[in-house]
BAKOLMAR-176787 format. One record per residue (C-alpha): z, x, y; residue number from 1; chain. Coordinates in steps of 0.05 Angstrom, whole numbers. Each point is the difference from the previous one (the first is absolute). Example, Ala and Ser with C-alpha at 12.3 -4.5 7.8 and 13.67 -1.06 7.14 Angstrom:
2
up	east	north	pos	unit
156	246	-90	1	A .
-13	27	69	2	A .
***
This chain:
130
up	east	north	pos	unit
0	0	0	1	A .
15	54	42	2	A .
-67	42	-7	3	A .
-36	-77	21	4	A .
34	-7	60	5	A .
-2	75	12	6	A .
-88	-7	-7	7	A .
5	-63	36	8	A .
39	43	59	9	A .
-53	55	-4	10	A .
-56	-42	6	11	A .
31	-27	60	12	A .
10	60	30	13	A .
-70	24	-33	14	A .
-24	-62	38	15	A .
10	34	65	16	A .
2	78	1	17	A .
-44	61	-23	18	A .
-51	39	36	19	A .
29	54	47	20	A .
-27	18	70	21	A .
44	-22	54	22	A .
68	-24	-2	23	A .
16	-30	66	24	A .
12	-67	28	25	A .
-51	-3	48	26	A .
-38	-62	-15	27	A .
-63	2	-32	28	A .
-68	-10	22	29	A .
-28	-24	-66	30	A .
20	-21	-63	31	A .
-10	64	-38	32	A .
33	43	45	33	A .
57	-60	-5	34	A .
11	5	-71	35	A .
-15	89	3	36	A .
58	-1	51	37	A .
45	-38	-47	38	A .
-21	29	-66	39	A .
4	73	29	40	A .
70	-5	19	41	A .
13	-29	-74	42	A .
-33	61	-30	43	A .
55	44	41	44	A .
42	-48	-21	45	A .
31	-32	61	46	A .
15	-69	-25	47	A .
30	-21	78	48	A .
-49	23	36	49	A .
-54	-25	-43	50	A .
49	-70	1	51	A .
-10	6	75	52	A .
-71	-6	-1	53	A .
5	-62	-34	54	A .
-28	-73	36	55	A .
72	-30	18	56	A .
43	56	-2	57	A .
31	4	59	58	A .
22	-76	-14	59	A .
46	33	-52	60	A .
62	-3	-2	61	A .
44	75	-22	62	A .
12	-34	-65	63	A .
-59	-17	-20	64	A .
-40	60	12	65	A .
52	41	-33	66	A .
-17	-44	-56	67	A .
-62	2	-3	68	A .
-1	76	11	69	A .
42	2	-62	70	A .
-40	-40	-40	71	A .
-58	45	22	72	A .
30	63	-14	73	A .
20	-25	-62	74	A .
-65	-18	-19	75	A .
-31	67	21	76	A .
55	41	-35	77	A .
-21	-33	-63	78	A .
-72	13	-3	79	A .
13	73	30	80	A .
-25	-21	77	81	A .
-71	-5	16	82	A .
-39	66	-5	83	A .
-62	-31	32	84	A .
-50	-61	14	85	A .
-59	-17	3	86	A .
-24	-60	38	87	A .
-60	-31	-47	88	A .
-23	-62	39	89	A .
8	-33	68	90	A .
-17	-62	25	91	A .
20	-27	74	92	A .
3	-78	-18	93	A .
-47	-43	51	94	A .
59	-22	46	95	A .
-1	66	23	96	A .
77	8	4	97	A .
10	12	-77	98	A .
-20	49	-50	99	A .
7	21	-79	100	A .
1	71	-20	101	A .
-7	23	-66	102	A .
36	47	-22	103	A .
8	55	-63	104	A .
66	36	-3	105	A .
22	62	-33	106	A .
72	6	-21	107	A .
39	68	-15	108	A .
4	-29	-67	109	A .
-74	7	-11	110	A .
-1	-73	3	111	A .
-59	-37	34	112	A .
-7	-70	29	113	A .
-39	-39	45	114	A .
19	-49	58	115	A .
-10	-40	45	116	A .
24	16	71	117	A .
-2	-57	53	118	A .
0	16	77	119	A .
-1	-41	56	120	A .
-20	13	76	121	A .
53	-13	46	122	A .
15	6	76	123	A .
17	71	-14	124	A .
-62	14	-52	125	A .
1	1	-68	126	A .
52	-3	-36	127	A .
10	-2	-85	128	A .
37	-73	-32	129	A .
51	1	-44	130	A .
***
């Protein structure tokens, strides 16, 4: 039970990190760059700054990013962090404001998945969904 909820955890987290190039929280100008920003500081594994690039974040309460830091970290630890991406596939949907990127994730474990990452332009740019 523990190793499902522990894959279902990654995959979340897999669901929005991996590529490496910048880590900062200036907002982004596209989606790719969006989802880079967020996966790259994954990859150096900063799960609170990459929680801060995150659509609603600052809405947070302390609580509940610490939790969901944990949960992230957790996650990460499991499948021996992310040692890179790829992003496979994008697609900007035809409101303009929304966007899916694919995404193929190498673990530390020599594990590989693909996923789905979901961004979302916002006053500030673009920014990746939980």
């Amino acid at each position: 039970m523990k190793k499902v909820i522990n894959t279902l955890m990654a995959l979340m987290v897999i669901g929005t990190m991996t590529l490496a190039s910048c880590s900062t929280n200036a907002p982004a100008d596209t989606p790719r760059a969006a989802v880079e920003q967020f996966l790259g500081t994954l990859v150096k594994g900063d799960v609170e700054a990459a929680l801060n690039m995150v659509e609603g974040a600052d809405e947070a309460t302390a609580e509940e990013k610490a939790f969901v830091v944990q949960l992230y970290q957790s996650a990460l630890d499991d499948f021996g962090g992310i040692t890179s991406y790829e992003i496979t596939d994008e697609k900007i949907d035809n409101d303009g404001n929304t966007a899916k990127m694919k995404v193929k994730y190498v673990y530390g474990n020599g594990e590989e998945k693909t996923s789905v990452e979901h961004v979302v332009k916002t006053e500030k740019g673009w920014t990746v969904q939980l």
